[in-house]
Backbone as a printed PyTorch tensor [residue, N CA C, xyz], in Angstrom:
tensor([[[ 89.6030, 109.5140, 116.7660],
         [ 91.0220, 109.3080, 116.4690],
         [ 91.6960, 110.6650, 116.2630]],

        [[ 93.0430, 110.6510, 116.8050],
         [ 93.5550, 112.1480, 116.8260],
         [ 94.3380, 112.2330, 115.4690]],

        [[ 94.2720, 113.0930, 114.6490],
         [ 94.5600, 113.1730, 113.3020],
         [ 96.0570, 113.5660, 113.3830]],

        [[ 97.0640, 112.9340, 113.9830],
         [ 98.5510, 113.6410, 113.9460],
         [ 99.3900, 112.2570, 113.5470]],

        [[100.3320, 112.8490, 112.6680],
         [101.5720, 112.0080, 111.8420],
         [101.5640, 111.3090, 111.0150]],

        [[101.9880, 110.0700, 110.0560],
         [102.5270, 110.1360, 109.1680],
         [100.9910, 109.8320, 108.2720]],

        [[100.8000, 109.7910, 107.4080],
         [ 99.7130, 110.2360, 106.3500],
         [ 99.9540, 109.6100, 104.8350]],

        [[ 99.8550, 108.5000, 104.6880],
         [100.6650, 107.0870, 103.5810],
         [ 99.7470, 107.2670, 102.4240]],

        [[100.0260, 107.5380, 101.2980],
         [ 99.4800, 108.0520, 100.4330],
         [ 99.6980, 106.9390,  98.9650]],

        [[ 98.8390, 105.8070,  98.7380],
         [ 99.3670, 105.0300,  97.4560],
         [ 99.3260, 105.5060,  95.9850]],

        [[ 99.9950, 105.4690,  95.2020],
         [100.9450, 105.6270,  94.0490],
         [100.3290, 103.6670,  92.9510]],

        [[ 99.4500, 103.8490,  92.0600],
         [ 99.1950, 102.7690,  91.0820],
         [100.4130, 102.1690,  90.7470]],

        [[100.9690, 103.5140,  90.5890],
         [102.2450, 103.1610,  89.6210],
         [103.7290, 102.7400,  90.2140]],

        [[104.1840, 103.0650,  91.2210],
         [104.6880, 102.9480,  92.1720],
         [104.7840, 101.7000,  93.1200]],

        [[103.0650, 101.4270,  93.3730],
         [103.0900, 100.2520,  93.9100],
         [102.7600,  99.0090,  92.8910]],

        [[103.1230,  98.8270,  91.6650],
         [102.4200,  97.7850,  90.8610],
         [103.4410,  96.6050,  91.2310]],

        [[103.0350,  96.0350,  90.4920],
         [103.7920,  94.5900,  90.5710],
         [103.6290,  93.5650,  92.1500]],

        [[102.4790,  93.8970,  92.3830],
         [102.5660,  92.9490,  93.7500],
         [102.9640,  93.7820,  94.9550]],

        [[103.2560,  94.6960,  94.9910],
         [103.9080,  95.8350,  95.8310],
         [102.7920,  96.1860,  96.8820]],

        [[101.2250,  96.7460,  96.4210],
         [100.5500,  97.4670,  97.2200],
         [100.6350,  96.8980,  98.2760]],

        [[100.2840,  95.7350,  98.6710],
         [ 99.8030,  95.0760, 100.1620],
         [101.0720,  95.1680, 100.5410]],

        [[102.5620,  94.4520, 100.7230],
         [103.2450,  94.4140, 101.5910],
         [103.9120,  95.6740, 101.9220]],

        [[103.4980,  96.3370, 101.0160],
         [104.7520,  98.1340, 101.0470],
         [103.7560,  98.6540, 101.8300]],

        [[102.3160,  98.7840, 101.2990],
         [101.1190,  99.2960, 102.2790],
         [101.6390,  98.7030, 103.6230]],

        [[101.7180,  97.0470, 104.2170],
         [101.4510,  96.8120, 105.4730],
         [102.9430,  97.3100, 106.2740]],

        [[104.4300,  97.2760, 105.2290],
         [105.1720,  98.0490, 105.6250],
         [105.1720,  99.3550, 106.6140]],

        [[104.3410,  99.8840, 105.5690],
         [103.9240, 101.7330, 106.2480],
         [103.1710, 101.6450, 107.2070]],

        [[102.0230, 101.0660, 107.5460],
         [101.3610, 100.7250, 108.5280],
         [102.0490, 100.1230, 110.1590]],

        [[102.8720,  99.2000, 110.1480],
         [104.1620,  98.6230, 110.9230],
         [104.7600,  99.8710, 111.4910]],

        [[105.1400, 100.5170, 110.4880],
         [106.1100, 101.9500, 110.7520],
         [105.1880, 103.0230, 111.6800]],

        [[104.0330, 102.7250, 111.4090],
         [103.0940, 103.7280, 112.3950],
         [102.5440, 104.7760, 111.6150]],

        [[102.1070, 104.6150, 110.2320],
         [101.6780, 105.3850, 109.2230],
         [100.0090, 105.0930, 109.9240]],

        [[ 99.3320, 106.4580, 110.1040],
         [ 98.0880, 106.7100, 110.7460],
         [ 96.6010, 106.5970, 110.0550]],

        [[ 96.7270, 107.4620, 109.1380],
         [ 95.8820, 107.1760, 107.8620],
         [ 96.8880, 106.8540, 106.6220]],

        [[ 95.4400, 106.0680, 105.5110],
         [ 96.3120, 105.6320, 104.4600],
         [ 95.3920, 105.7930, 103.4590]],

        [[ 95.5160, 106.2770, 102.4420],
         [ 94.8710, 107.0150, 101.6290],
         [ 94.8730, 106.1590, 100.5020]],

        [[ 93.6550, 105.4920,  99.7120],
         [ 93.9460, 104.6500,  98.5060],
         [ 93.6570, 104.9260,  97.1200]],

        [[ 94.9390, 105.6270,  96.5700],
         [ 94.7510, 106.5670,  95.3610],
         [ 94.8920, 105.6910,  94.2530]],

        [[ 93.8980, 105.4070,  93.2010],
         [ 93.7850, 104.8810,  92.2130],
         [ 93.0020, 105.4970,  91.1330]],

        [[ 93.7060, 106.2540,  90.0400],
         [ 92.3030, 106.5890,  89.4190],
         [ 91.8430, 106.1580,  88.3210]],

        [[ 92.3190, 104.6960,  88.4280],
         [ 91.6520, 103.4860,  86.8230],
         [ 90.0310, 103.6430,  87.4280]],

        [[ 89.8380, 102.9960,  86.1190],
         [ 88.0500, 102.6690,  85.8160],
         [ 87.5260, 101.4280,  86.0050]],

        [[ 88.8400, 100.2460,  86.7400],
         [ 88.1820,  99.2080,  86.9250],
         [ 87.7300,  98.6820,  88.1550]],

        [[ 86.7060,  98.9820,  88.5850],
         [ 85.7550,  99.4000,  89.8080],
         [ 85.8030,  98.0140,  90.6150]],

        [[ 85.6360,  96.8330,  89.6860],
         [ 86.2210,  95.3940,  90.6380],
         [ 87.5670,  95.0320,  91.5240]],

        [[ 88.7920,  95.4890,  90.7630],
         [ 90.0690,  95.6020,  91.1910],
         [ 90.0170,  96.3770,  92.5870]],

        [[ 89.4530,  98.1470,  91.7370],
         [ 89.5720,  98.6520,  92.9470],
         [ 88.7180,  98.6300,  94.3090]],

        [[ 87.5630,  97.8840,  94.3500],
         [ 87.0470,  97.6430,  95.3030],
         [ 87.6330,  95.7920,  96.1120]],

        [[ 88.4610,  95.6080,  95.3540],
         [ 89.3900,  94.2450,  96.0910],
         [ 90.1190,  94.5740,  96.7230]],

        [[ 91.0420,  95.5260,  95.9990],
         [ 92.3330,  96.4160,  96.8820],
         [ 92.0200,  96.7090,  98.1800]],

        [[ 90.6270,  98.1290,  97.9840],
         [ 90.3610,  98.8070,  98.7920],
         [ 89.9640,  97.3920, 100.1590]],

        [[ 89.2600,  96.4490,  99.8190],
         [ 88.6510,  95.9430, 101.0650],
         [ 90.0630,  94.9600, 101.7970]],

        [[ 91.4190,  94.7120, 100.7220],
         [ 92.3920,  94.5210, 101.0660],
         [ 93.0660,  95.2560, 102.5040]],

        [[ 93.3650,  96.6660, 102.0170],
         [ 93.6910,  97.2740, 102.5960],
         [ 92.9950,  97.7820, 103.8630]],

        [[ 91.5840,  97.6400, 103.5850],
         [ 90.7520,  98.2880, 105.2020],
         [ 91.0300,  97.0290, 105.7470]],

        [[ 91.6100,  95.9180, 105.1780],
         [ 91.6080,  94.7050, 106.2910],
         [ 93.3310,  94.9510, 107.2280]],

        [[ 94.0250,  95.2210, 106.7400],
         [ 95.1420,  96.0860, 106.4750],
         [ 95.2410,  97.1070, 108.1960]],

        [[ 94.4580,  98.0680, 107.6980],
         [ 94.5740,  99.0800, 108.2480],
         [ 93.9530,  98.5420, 109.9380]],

        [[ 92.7180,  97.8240, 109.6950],
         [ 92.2130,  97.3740, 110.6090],
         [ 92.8880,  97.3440, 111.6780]],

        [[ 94.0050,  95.5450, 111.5910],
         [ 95.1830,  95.1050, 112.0000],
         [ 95.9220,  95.8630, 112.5500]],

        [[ 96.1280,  97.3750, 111.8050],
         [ 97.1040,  98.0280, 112.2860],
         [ 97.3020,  99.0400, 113.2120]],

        [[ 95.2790,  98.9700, 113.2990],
         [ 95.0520, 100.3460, 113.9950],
         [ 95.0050, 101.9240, 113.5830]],

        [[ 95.1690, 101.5990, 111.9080],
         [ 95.3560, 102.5020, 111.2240],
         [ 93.6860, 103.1890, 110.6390]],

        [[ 93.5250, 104.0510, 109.9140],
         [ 92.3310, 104.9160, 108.8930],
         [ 92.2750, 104.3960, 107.8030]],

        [[ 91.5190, 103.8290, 106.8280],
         [ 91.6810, 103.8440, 105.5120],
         [ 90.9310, 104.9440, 104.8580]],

        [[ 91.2860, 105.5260, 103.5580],
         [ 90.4870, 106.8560, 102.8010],
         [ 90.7140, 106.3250, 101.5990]],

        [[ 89.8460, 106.9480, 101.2600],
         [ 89.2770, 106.5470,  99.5930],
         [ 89.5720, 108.0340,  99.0760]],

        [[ 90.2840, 107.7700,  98.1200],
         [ 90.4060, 109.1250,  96.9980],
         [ 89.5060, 109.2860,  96.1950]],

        [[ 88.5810, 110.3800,  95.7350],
         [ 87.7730, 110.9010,  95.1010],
         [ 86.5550, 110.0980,  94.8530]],

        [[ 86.0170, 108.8350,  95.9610],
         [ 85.2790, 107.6670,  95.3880],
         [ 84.3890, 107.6910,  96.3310]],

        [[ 83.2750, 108.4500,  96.4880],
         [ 82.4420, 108.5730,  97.7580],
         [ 81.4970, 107.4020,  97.9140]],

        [[ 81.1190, 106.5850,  96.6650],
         [ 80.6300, 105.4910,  96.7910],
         [ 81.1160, 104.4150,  97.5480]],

        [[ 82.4080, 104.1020,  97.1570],
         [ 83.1940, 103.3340,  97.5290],
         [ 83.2240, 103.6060,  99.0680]],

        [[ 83.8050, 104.4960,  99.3420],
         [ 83.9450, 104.4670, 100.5070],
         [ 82.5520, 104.7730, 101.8400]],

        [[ 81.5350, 104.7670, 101.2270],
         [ 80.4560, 104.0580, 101.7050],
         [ 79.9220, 103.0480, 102.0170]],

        [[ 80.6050, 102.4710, 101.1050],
         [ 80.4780, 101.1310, 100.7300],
         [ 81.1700,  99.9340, 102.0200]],

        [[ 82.2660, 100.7470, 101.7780],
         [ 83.0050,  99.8870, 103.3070],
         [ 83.0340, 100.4130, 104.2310]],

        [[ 82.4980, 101.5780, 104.7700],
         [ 82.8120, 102.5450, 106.4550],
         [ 83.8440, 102.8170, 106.3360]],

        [[ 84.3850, 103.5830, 105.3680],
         [ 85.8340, 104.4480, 105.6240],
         [ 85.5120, 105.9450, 105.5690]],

        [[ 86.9190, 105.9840, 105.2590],
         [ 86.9070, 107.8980, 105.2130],
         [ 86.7710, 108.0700, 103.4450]],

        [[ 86.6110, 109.3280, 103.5970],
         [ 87.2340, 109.9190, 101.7190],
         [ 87.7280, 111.5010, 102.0510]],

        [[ 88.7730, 111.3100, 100.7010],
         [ 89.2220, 112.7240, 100.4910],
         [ 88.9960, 113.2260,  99.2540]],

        [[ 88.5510, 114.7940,  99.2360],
         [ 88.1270, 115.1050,  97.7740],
         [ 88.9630, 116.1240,  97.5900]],

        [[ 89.2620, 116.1680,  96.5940],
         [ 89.6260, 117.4310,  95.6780],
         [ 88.8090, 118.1860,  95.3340]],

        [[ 89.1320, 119.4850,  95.1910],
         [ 88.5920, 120.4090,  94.5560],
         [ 87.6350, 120.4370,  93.6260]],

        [[ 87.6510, 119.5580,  92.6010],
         [ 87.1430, 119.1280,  91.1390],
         [ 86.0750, 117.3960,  91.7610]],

        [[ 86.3200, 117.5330,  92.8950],
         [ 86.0390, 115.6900,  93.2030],
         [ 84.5040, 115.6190,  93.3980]],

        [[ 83.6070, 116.8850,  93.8040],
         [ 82.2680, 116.9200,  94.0920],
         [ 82.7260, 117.8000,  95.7920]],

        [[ 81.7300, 117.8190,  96.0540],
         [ 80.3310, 118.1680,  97.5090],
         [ 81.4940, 117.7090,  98.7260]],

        [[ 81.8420, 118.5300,  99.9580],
         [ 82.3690, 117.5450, 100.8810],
         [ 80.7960, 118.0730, 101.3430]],

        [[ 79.9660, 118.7780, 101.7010],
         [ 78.7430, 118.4900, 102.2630],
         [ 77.6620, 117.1400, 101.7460]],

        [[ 78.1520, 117.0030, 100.7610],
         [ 77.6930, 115.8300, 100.3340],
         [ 78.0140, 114.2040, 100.6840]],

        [[ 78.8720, 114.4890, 101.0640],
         [ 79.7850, 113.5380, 101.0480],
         [ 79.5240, 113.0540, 102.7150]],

        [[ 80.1090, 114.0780, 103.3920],
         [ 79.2770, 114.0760, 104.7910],
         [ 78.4150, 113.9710, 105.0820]],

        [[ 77.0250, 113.8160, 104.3760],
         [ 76.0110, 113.6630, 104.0030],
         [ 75.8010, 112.2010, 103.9490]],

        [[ 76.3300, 111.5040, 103.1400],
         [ 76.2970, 110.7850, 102.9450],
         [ 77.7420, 109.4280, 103.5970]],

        [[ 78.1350, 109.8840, 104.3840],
         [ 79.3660, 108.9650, 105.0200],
         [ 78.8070, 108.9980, 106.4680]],

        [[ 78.2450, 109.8310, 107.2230],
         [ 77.8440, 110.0410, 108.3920],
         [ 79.0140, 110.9190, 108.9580]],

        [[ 78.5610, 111.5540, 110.6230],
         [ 79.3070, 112.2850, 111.2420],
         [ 80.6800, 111.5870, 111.6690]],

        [[ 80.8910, 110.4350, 111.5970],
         [ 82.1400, 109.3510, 112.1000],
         [ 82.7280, 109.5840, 111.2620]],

        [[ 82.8920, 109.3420, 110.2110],
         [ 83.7870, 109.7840, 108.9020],
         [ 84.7470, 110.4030, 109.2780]],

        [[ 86.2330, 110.2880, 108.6190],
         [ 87.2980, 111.0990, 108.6290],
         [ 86.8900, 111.5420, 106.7610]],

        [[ 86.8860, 112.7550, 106.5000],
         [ 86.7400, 113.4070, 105.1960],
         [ 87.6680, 114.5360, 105.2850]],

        [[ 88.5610, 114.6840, 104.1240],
         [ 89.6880, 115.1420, 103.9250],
         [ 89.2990, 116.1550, 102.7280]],

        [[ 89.6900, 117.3060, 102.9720],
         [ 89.3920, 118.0350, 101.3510],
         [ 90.9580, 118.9960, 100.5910]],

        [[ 91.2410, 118.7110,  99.5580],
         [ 92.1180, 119.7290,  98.9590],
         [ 92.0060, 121.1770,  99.4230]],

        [[ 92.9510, 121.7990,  99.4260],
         [ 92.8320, 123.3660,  99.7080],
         [ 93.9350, 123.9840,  98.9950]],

        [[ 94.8220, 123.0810,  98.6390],
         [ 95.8140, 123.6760,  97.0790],
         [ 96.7390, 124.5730,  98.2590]],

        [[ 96.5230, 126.0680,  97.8820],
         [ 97.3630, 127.0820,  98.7570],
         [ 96.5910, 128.3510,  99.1670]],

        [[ 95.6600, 127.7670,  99.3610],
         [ 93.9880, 128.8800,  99.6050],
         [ 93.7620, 128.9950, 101.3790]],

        [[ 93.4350, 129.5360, 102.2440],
         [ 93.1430, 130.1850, 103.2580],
         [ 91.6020, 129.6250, 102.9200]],

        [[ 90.9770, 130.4730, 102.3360],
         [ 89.6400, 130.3610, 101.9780],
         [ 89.0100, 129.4120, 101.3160]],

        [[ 89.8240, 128.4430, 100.5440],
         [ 88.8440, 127.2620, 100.2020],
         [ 89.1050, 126.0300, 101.9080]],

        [[ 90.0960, 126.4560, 102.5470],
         [ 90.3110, 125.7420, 103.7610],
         [ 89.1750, 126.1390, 104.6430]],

        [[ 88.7120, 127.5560, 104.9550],
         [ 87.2690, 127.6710, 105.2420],
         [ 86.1920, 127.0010, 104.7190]],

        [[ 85.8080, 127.3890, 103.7290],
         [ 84.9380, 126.3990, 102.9360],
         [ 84.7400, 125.1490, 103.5290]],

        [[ 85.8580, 124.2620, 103.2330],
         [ 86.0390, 122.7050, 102.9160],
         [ 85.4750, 122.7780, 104.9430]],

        [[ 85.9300, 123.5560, 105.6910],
         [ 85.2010, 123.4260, 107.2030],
         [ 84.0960, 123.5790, 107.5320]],

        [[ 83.3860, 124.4790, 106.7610],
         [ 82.0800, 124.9260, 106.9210],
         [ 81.3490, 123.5200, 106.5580]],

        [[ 81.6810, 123.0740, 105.1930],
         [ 80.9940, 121.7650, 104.8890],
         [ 81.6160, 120.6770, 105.8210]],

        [[ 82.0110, 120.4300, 106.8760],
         [ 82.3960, 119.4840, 107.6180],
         [ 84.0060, 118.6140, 106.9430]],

        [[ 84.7750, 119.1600, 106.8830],
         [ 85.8060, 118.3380, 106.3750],
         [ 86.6530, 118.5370, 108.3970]],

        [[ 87.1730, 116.8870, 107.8490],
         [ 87.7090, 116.3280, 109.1690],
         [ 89.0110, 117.0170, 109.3790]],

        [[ 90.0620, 117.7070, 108.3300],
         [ 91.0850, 118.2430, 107.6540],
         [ 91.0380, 118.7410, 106.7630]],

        [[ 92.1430, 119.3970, 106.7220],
         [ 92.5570, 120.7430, 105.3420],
         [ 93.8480, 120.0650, 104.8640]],

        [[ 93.5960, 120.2160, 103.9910],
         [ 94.8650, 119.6680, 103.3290],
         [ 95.9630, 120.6370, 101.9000]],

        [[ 96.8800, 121.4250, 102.7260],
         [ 97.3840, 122.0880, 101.6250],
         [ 98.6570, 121.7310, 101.1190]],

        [[ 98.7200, 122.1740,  99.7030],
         [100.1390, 121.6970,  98.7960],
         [100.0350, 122.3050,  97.6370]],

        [[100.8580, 122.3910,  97.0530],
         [102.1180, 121.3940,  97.2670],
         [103.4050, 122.6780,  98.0100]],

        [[104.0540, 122.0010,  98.3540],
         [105.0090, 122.5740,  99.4890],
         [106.2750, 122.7120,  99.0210]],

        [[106.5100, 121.4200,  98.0840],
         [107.6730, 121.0130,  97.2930],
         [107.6230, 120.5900,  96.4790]],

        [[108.4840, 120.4550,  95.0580],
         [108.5150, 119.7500,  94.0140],
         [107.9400, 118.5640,  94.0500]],

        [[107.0770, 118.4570,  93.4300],
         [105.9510, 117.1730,  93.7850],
         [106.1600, 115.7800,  92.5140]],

        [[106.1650, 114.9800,  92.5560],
         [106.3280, 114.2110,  91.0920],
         [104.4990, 113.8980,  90.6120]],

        [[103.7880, 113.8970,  92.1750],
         [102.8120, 113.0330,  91.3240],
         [101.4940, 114.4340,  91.1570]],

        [[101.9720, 115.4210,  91.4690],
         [101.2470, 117.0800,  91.0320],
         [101.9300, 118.1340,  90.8290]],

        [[102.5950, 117.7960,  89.5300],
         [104.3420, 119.1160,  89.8380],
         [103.7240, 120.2060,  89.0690]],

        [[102.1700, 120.2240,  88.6840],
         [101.9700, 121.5240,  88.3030],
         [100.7510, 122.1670,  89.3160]],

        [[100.7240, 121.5020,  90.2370],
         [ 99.8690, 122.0390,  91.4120],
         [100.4740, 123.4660,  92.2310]],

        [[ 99.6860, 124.3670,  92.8900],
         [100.1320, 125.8970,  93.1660],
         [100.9240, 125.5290,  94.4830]],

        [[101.6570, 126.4580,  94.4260],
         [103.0630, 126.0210,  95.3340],
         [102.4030, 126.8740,  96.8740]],

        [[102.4850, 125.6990,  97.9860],
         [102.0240, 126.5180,  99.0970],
         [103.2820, 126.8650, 100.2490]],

        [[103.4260, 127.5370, 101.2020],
         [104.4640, 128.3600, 101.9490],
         [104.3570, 127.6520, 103.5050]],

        [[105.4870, 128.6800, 103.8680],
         [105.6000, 128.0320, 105.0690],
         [104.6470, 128.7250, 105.7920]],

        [[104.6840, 129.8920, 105.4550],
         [104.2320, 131.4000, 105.9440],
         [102.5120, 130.8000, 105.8960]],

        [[101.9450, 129.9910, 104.8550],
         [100.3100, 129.6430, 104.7750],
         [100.1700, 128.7110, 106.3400]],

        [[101.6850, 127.7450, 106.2670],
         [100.9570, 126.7550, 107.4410],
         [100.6610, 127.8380, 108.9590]],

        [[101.4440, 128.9620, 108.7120],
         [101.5280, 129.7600, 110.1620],
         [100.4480, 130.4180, 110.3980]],

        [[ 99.5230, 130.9250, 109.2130],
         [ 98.4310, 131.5600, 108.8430],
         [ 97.2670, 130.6230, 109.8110]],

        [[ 97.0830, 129.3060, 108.4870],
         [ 96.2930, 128.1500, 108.7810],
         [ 95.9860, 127.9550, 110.4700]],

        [[ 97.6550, 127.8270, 110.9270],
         [ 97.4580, 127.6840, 112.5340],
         [ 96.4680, 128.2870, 113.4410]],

        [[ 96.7060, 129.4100, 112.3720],
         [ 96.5930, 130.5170, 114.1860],
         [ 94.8550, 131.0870, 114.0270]],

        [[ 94.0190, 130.4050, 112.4680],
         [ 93.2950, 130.8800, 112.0600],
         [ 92.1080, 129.4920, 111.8980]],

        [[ 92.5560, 128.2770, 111.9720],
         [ 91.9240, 127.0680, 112.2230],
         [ 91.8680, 125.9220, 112.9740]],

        [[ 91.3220, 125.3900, 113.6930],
         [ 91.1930, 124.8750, 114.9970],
         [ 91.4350, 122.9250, 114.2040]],

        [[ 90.9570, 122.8820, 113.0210],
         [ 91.1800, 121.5430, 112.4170],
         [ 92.5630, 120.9490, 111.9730]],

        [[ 92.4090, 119.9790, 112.4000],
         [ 93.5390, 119.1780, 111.5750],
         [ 94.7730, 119.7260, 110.3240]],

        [[ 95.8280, 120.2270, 110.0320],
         [ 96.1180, 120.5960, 108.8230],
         [ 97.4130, 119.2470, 108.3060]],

        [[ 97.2610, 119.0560, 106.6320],
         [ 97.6180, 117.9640, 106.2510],
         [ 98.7180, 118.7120, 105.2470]],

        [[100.0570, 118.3920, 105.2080],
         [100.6890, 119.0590, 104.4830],
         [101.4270, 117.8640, 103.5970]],

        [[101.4540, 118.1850, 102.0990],
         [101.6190, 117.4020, 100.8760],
         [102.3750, 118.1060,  99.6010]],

        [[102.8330, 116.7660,  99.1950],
         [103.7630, 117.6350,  97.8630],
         [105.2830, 117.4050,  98.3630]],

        [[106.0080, 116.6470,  97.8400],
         [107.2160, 116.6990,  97.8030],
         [108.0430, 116.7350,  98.9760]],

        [[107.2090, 115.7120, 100.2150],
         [107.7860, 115.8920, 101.4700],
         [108.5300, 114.4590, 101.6400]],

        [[109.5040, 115.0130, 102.2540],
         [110.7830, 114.2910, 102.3760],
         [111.2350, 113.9710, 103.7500]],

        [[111.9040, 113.2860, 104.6830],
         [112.3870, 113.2530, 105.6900],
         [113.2170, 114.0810, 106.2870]],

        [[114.3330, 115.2180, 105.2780],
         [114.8290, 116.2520, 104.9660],
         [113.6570, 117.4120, 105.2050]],

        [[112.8350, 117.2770, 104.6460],
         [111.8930, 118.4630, 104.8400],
         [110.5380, 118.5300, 105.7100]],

        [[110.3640, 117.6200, 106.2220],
         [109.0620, 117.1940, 106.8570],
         [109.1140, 118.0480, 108.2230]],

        [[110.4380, 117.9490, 108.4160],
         [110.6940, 118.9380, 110.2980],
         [110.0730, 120.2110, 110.6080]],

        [[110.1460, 120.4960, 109.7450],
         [109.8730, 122.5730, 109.0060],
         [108.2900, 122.4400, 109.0500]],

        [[107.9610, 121.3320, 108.4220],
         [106.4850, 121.1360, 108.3740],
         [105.4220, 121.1160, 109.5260]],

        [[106.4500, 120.9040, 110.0710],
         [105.2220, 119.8880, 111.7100],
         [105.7140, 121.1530, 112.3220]],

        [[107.0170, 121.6210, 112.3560],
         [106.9770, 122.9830, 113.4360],
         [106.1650, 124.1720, 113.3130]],

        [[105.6620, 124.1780, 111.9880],
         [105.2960, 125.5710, 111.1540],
         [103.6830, 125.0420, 111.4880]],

        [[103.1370, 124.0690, 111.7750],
         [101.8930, 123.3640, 112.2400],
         [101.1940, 122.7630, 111.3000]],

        [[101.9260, 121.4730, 110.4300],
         [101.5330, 120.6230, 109.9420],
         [101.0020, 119.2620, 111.0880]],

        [[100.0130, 119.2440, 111.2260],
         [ 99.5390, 118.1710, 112.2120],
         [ 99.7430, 116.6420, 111.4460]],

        [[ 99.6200, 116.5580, 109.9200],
         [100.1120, 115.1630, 109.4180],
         [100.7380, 115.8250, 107.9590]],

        [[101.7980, 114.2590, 107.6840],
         [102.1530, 114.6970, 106.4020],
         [102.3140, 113.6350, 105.5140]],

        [[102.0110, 113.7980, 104.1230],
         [100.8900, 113.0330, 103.2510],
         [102.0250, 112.9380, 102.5130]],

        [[102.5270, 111.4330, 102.4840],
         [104.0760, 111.2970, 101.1890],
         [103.5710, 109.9890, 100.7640]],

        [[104.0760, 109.9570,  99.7200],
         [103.9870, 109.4000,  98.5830],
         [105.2000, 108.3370,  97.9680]],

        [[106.1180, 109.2470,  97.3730],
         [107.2550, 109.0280,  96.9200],
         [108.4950, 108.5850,  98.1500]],

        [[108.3400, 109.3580,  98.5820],
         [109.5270, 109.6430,  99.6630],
         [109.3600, 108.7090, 101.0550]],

        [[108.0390, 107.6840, 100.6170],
         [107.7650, 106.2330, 101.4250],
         [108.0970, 105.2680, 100.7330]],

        [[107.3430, 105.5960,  99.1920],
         [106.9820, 103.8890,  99.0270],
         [107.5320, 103.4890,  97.4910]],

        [[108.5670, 104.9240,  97.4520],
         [109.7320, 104.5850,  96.2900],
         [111.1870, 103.9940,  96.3670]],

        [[110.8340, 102.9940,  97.3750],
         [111.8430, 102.0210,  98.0640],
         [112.4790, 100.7010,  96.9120]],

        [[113.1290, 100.1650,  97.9420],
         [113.3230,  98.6150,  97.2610],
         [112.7780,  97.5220,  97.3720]],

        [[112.5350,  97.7660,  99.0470],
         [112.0190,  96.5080,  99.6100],
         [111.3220,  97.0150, 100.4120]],

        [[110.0590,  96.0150, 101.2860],
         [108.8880,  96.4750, 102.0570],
         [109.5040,  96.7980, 103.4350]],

        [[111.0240,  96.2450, 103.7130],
         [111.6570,  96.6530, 104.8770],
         [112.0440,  98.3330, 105.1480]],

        [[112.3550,  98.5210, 103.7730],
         [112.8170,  99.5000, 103.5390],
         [111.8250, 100.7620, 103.8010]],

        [[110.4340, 100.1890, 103.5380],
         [109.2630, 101.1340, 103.2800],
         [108.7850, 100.7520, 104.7280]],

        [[109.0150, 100.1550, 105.5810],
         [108.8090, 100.4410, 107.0980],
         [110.1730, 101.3210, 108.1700]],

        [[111.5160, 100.9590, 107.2460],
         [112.2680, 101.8600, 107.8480],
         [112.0900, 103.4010, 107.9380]],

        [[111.2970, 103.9400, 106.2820],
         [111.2200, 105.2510, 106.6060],
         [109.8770, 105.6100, 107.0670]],

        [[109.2280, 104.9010, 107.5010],
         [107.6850, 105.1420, 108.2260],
         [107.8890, 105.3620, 109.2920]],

        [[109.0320, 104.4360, 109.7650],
         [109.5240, 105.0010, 111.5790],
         [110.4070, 106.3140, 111.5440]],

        [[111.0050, 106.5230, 110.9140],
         [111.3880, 107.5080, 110.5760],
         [110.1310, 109.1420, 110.7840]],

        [[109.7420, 108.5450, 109.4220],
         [108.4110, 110.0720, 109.3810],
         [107.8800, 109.8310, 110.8430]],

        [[107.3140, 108.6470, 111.7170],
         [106.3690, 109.4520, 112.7280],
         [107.2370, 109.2410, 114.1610]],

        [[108.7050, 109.2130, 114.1040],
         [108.8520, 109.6390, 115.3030],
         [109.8070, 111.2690, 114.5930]],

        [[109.5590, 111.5740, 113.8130],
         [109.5610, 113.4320, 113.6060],
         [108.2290, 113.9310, 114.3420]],

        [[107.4060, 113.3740, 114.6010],
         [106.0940, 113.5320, 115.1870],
         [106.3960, 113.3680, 116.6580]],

        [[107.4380, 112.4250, 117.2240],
         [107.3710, 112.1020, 118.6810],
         [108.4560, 113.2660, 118.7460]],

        [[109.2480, 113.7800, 118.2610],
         [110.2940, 114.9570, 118.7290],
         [109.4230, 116.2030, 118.6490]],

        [[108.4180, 116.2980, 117.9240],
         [107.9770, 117.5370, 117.7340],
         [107.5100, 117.8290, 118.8990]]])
């Protein structure tokens, strides 16, 4: 699967109240590519309902599902995972997901942990934050000037996150953001219509690019 455009990122809090599945299948409709399932409660039943929710989800849609920081989990069902910095091993992880795996790793605003996270097999680099972020507003602020670096210096996937907006996403993909990982600026809508209007939105910025 070719790792380019929109990059759907879930929010606990954001999506509560009955929200995840139809705002999720919203974004998916819209042509959201991977979808990332960020939860970081402790109740391991819920979140393994969600999660097999959503890979049913993604299935349908033709879409990726990823597991945030949960390498079990996402063993568990044949998906992807993305780790953070603090999350463990992506050699491990790859290790243990097989070579099919899409595995995603943090790289903050580092050059060199983006090496790293390649050497151990990560499917993507993922740097941020770019912009005022709500759900990491004390995360290290990354440039435009890093994505131009990244380009011309890595042959993988690059995932750009943090405070991306439909307003700002253009700058992103020209500067060589290959996907971009929103949050807020999807699925802080009203309605699930609403959260497929701006999904078409984010990935035909991808068909102009």
């Amino acid at each position: 699967m070719k790792l380019r455009g929109l990059y759907a990122i879930t929010d606990s809090q954001l999506l509560a109240g009955g929200k995840l599945l139809p705002y999720v299948e919203a974004a998916l409709k819209g042509g959201a590519k991977l979808l990332q399932y960020r939860d970081k409660s402790s109740d391991e039943a819920r979140r393994l309902r969600e999660a097999e929710a959503l890979m049913e989800l993604c299935t349908r849609h033709g879409a990726q599902l990823i597991i945030n920081d949960d390498a079990e989990l996402a063993a568990r069902l044949g998906v992807g995972l993305h780790l953070g910095q603090s999350d463990g091993s992506l050699a491990a992880a790859r290790a243990l997901l097989g070579r099919q795996a899409i595995i995603g790793g943090t790289c903050h605003a580092s050059l060199d942990l983006a090496e790293t996270a390649i050497k151990e097999g990560a499917s993507y680099i993922a740097f941020g934050r770019f912009y005022n972020s709500q759900t990491k507003p004390g995360a290290p602020a990354a440039t435009l000037d890093l994505l131009d670096q990244a380009r011309q210096r890595f042959h993988s996937p690059i995932v750009a996150i943090g405070g991306v907006t439909l307003e700002n996403a253009p700058e992103l993909i020209a500067r060589g953001a290959s996907m971009v990982a929103v949050i807020h600026a999807l699925f802080g809508a009203d309605s699930a219509a609403e959260v497929e209007r701006r999904a078409r939105a984010f990935s035909a910025l991808f068909d102009a690019a």
